[in-house]
KEROKOL-940523 format. One record per residue (C-alpha): residue in three letters; z, y, x. Coordinates in steps of 0.5 Angstrom, whole numbers, padded with zeros to 4 digits, always signed. Example, Ala and Ser with C-alpha at 12.3 -4.5 7.8 and 13.67 -1.06 7.14 Angstrom:
# residues 2
Ala+0016-0009+0025/Ser+0014-0002+0027/
This chain:
# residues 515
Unk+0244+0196+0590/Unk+0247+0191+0595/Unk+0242+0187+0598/Unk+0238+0187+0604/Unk+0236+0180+0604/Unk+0229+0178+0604/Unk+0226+0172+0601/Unk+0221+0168+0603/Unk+0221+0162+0597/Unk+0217+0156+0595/Unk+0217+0156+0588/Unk+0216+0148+0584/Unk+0210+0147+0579/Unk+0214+0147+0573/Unk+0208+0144+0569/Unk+0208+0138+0572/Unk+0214+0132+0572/Unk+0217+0129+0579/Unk+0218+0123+0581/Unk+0224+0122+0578/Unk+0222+0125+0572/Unk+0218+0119+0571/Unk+0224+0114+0571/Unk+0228+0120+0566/Unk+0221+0119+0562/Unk+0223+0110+0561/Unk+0229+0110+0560/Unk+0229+0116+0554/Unk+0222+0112+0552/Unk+0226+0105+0551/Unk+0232+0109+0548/Unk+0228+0112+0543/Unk+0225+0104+0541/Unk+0219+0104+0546/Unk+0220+0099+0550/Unk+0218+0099+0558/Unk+0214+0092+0558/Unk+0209+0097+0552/Unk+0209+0102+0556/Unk+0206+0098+0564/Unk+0202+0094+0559/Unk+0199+0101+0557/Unk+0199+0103+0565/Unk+0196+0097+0567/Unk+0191+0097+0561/Unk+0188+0104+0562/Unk+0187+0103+0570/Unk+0182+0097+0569/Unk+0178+0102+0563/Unk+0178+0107+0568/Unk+0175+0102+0574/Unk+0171+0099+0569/Unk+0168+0105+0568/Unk+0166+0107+0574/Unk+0164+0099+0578/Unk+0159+0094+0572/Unk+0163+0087+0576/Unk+0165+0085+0584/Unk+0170+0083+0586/Unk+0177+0087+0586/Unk+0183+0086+0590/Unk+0190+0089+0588/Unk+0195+0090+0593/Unk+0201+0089+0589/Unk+0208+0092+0592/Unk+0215+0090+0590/Unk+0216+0093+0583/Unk+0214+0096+0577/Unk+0209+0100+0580/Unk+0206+0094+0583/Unk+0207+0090+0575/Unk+0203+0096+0572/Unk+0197+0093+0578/Unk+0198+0086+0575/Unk+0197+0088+0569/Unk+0191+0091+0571/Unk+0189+0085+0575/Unk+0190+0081+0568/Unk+0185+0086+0564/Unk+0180+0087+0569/Unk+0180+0079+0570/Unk+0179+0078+0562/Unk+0173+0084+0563/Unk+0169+0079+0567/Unk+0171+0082+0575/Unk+0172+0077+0580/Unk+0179+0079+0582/Unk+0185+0077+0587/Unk+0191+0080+0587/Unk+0195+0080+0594/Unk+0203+0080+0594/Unk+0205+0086+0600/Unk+0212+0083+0601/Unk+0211+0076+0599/Unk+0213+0076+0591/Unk+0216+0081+0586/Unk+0223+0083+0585/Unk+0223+0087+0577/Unk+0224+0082+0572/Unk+0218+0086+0568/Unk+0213+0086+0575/Unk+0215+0078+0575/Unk+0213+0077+0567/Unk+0206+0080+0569/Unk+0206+0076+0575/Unk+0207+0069+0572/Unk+0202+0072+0566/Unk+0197+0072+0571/Unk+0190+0068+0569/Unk+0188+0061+0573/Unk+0182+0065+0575/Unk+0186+0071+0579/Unk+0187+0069+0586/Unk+0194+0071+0589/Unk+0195+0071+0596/Unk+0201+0073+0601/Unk+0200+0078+0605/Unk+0198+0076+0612/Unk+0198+0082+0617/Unk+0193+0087+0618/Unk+0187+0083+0621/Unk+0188+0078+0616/Unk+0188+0084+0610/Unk+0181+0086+0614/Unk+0177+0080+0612/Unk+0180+0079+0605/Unk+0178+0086+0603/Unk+0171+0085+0606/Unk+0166+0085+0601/Unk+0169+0087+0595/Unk+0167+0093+0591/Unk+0175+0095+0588/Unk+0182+0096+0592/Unk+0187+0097+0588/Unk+0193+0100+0591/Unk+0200+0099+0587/Unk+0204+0099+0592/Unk+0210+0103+0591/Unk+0208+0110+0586/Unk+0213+0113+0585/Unk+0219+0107+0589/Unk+0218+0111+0595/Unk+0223+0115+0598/Unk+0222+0118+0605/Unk+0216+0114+0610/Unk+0212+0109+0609/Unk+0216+0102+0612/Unk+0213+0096+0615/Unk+0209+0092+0612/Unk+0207+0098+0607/Unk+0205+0102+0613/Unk+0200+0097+0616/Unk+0198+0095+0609/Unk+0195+0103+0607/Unk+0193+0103+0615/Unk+0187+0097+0613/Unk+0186+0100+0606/Unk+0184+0107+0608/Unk+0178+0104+0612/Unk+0176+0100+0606/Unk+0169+0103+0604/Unk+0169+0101+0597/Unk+0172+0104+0591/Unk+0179+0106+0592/Unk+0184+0106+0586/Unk+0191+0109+0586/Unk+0196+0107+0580/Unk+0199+0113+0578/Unk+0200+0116+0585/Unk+0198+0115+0592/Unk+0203+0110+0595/Unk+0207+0115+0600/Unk+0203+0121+0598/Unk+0210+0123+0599/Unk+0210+0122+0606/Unk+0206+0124+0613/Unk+0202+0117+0611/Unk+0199+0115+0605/Unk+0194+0112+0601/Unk+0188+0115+0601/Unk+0184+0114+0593/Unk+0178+0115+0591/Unk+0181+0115+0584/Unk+0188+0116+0583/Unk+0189+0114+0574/Unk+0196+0118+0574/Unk+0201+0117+0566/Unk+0203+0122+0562/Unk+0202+0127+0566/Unk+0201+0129+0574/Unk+0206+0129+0579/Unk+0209+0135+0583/Unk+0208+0130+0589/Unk+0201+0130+0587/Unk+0198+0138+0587/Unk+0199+0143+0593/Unk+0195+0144+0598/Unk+0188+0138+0600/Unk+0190+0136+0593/Unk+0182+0132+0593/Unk+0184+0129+0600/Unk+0191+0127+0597/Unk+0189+0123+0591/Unk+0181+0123+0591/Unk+0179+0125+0583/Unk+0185+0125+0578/Unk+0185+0122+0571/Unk+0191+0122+0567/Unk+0193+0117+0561/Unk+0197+0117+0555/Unk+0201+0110+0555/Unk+0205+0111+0550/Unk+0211+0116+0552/Unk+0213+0119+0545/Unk+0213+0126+0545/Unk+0221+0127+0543/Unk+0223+0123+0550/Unk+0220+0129+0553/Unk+0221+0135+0549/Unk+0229+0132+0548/Unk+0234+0131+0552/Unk+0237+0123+0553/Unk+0240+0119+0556/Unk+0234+0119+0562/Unk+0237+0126+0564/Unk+0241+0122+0568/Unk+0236+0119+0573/Unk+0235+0127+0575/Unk+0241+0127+0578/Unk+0241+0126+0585/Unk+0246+0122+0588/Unk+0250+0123+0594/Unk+0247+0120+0600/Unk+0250+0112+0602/Unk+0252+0116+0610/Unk+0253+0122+0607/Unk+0259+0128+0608/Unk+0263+0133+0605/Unk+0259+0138+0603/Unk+0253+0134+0602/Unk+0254+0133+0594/Unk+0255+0141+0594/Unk+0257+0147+0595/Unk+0261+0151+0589/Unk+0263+0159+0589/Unk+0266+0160+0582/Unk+0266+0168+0582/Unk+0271+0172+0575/Unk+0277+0172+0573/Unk+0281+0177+0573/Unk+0284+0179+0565/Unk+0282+0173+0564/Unk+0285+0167+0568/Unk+0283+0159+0563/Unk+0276+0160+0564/Unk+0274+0160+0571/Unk+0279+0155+0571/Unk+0275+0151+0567/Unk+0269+0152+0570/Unk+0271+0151+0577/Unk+0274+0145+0574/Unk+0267+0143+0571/Unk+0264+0144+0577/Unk+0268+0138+0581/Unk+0267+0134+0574/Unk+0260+0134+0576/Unk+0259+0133+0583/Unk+0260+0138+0587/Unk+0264+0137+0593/Unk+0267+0142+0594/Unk+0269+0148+0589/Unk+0271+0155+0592/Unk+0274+0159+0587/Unk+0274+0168+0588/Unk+0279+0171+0584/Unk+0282+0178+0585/Unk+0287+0179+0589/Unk+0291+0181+0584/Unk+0292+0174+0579/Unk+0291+0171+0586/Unk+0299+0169+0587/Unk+0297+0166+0579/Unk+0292+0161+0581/Unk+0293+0159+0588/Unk+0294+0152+0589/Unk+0295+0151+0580/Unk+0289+0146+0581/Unk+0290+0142+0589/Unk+0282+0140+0589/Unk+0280+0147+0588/Unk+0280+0152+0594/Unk+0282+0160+0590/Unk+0280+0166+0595/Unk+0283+0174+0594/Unk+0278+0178+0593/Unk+0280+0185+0595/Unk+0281+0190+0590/Unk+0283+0197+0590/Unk+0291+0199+0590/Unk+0293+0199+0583/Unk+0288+0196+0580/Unk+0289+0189+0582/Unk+0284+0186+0576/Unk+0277+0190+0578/Unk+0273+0188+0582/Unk+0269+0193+0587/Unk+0265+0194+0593/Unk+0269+0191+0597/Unk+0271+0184+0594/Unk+0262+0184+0594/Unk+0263+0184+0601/Unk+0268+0178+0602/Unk+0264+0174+0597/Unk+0257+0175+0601/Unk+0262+0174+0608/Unk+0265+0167+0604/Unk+0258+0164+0602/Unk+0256+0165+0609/Unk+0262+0163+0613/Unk+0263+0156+0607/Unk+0255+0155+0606/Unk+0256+0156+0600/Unk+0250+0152+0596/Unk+0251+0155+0590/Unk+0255+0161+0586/Unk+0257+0162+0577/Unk+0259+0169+0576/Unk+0262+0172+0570/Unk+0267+0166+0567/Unk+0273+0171+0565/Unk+0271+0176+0570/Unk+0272+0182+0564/Unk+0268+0188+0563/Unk+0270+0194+0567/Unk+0265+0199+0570/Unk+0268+0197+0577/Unk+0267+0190+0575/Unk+0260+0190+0572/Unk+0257+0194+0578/Unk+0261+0188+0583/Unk+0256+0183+0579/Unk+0251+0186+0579/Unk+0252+0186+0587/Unk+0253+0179+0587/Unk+0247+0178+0582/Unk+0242+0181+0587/Unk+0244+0178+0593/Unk+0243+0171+0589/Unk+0237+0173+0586/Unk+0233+0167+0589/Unk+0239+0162+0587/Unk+0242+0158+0586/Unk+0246+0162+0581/Unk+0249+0161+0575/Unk+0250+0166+0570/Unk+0256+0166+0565/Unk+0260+0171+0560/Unk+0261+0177+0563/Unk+0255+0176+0568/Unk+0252+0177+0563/Unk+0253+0184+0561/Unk+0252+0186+0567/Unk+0245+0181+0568/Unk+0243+0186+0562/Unk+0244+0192+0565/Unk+0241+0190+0571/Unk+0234+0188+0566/Unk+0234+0195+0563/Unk+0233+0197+0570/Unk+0226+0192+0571/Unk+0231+0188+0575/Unk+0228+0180+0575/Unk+0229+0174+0579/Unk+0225+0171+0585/Unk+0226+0164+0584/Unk+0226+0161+0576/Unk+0227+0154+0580/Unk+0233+0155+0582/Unk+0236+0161+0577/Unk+0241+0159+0570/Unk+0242+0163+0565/Unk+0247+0161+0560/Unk+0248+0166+0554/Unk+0250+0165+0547/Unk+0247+0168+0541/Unk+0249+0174+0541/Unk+0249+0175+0550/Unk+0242+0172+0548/Unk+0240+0178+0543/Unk+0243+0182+0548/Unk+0238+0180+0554/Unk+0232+0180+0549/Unk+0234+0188+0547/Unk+0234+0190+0554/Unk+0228+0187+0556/Unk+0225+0191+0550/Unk+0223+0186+0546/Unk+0227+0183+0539/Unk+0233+0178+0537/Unk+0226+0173+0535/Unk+0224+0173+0543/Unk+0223+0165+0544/Unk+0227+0162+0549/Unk+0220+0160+0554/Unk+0219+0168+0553/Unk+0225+0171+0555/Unk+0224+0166+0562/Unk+0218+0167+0564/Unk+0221+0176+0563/Unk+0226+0174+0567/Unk+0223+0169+0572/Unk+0230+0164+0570/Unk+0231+0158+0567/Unk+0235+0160+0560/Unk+0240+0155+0556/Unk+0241+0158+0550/Unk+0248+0155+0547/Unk+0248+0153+0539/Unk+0248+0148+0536/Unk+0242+0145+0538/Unk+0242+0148+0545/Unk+0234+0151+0548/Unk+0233+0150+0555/Unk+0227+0154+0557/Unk+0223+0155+0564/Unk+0217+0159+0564/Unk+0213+0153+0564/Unk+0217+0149+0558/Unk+0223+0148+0554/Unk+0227+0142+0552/Unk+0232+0141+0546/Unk+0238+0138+0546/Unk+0242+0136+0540/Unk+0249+0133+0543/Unk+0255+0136+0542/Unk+0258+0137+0535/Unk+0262+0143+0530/Unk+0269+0142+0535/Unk+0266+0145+0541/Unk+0266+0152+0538/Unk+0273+0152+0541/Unk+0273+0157+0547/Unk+0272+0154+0554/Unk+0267+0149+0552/Unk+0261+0154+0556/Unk+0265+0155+0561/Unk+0264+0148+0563/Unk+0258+0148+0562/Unk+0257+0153+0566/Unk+0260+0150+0572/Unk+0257+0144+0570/Unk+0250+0146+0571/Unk+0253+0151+0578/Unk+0255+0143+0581/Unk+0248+0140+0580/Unk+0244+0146+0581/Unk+0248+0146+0589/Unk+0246+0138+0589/Unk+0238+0140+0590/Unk+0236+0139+0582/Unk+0232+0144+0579/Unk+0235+0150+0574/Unk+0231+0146+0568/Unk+0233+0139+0571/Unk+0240+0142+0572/Unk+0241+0145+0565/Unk+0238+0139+0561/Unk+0243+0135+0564/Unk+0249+0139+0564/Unk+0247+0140+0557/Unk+0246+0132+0554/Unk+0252+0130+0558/Unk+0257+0135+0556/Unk+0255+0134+0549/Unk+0255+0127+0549/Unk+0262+0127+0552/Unk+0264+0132+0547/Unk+0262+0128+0542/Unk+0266+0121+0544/Unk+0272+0126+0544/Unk+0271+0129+0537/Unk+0270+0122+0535/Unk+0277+0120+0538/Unk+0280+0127+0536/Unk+0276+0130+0531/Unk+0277+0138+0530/Unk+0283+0137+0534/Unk+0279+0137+0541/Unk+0280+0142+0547/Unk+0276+0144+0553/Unk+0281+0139+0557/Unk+0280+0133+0553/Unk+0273+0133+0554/Unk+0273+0135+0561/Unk+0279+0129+0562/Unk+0273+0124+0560/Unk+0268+0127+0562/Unk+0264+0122+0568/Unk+0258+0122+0571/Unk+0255+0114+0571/Unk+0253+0111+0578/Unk+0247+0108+0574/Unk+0242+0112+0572/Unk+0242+0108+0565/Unk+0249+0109+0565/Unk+0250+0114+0558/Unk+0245+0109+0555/Unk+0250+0105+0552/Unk+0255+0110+0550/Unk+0249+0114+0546/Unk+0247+0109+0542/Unk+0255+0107+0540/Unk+0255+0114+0539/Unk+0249+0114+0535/Unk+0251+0108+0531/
């Protein structure tokens, strides 16, 4: 219709986890009663039965950096020592600084040598002769290059002619330069970071271990889904936090409002909202931290958007760097209207893009026509019941279609709100059962809506964004309905909503919820 764009997209695996993934998967483990020493002994335990395996006795030397990635390596340390190796544990930085790694440390047998890294030839004659290096330097801790002496270490290592054993992921498989395995002994599942191109070279042969992780830490959402949330960075920019589009309005002026407002709530830096020209005088400068555009419409009809406000919206999000745009709170379902969200659909087809309300009728013509999405990763669509039998029958198929079917038709993520919320990719679904019966109250799924636009702007994928946006929308909702009971409005809660610097931060709120 609209679009002249070609896009070149680089697609996530959304079978495997990611690193941040890993921190989400603890905190919701210990939540649920799992507590994290359980879990490293568990990690530390499978990597000594795995070497065991491979080498009948020798001598293995550990190299153990600074966390918990390094504690799972004293584990091992302790365990391959019980199974009769001649084990020396060599401490990169010194020491350790996680109380779980210092516990493991100090629970080291008399027979483990520890030693202080000395530099690289001195590293060179102490791994010498030994049949097994181990590396749990950094796993998963690692942001960005390897620094020193983390650099040197891997330098010396990779040299290493015996055995060569990663715990969970290469140390600095992320970067330019990392530790090459021979063996790499990954938890729960394997890493995105781990897979792609020279998949062998990067982690030698893979073997994953079950440590423990319950099913529900994953297939819920808890208070982990926080740890997803990118935070902004210490040197960083207005714009860096994301940059918000809000398309709608028209008859209907409180929901993109709502969502616009949301979308400030969530993270986003800075939150543009479009409107046609004619509720423009109403909306302009109502709320100061939101920046209100006119949208042209033709004369007399000063409610319906047309092709014209499409090119205005295309011409904005090139001029504001728009990272992400919410189309259909309020927006209404004129012909004119449609046919202009439609545009806009088409033109984000790659994302980020979210996909609300009125947005949604539109969605459902555009699928009748055999429309889909180039990039699931980067695609939300957030339909009630009824929108959601709507999508099902234009995609041919019936109101019973599964959520992860819908999203792998339409090549999007899915957030099917009720109560008990689906979030859905082509590669799984997730659950998430905060919220409670007050939030049927209009406007709650417009600030859900631009909840989830203000975190996919911040680099998060659709599924990681929606779980998000589901759980801590809910859990709010559900400190306010204890306060306010059935009296609640969509502004009580996004007066109290908050997004915790510590990743760890919903935990204790959840659990006074809970109790």
């Amino acid at each position: 219709m609209f679009n002249d764009t070609i896009f070149n997209v680089i697609q996530v695996d959304g079978s495997k986890i990611s690193f941040r993934d890993v921190k989400r998967l603890d905190i919701n483990s210990e939540f649920l009663g799992v507590p994290p020493e359980k879990l490293m002994e568990a990690a530390g335990k499978g990597v000594a039965e795995e070497i065991k395996k491979r080498v009948d006795g020798g001598k293995v030397v550990v190299l153990v950096g600074t966390g918990n990635n390094g504690g799972d390596g004293l584990v091992a340390a302790r365990h391959l020592s019980e199974m009769g190796f001649d084990v020396e544990v060599i401490l990169a930085k010194g020491d350790v600084k996680t109380p779980l790694a210092r516990r493991n440390l100090d629970a080291l047998p008399p027979a483990v040598k520890v030693l202080k890294y000395g530099g690289p030839e001195w590293l060179k004659k102490e791994i010498e002769g030994a049949d097994v290096l181990v590396d749990a330097l950094l796993g998963v801790g690692l942001s960005g290059f390897l620094r020193e002496p983390y650099e040197e270490i891997v330098s010396v290592a990779n040299d290493f002619k015996g055995l060569k054993v990663s715990v969970d992921v290469p140390s600095g498989i992320a970067a330019f330069h990392y530790f090459h395995p021979d063996l790499t002994v990954t938890f729960h599942n394997i890493k995105r970071e781990m897979i792609g191109v020279g998949v062998k070279k990067k982690c030698g042969e893979i073997v994953v271990k079950d440590i423990g992780i319950p099913e529900e830490a994953d297939l819920y959402t808890g208070p982990g889904e926080l740890a997803l949330f990118p935070p902004t960075p210490k040197k960083g920019h207005k714009g860096d936090g994301g940059v918000v589009m809000v398309v709608g309005g028209g008859p209907y002026t409180g929901a993109p409002i709502l969502s616009s407002l949301a979308a400030i709530r969530g993270g986003a830096d800075l939150v543009f909202l479009a409107v046609p020209d004619g509720v423009y005088p109403m909306l302009a400068g109502r709320v100061p931290e939101i920046i209100t555009i006119p949208l042209p419409t033709r004369s007399g009809r000063g409610l319906r958007l047309d092709n014209a406000a499409y090119w205005e919206v295309r011409k904005r999000s090139l001029l504001h760097k728009i990272g992400g745009i919410l189309v259909g709170p309020g927006a209404g379902r004129d012909e004119e209207t449609l046919s202009f969200m439609e545009g806009i659909i088409e033109l984000r087809m790659a994302g980020p893009l979210v996909v609300d309300a009125d947005g949604i009728e539109a969605l459902s013509r555009m699928v009748e026509r055999g429309f889909r999405f180039v990039a699931w990763d980067k695609v939300v669509v957030t339909p009630h019941r009824g929108e959601y039998n709507k999508l099902a029958d234009a995609l041919g198929e019936s109101k019973d279609l599964e959520p992860i079917d819908m999203a792998k038709m339409l090549n999007a993520t899915i957030l099917l709100k009720g109560p008990e919320d689906v979030i859905a990719s082509p590669y799984k679904v997730r659950y998430n059962r905060t919220g409670n019966p007050a939030m049927t109250v209009g406007g709650t799924g417009d600030l859900l809506s631009g909840l989830t636009v203000a975190l996919l702007t911040r680099d998060m994928t659709s599924f990681d964004a929606a779980s998000l946006a589901a759980y801590s929308l809910g859990l709010i909702g559900d400190k306010v309905f204890r306060e306010k009971g059935y009296s609640l409005t969509p502004s009580d809660i996004l007066n109290s909503y908050f997004i915790p610097a510590d990743p760890r931060g919903y935990v204790e709120l959840a659990r006074e919820l809970e109790g």
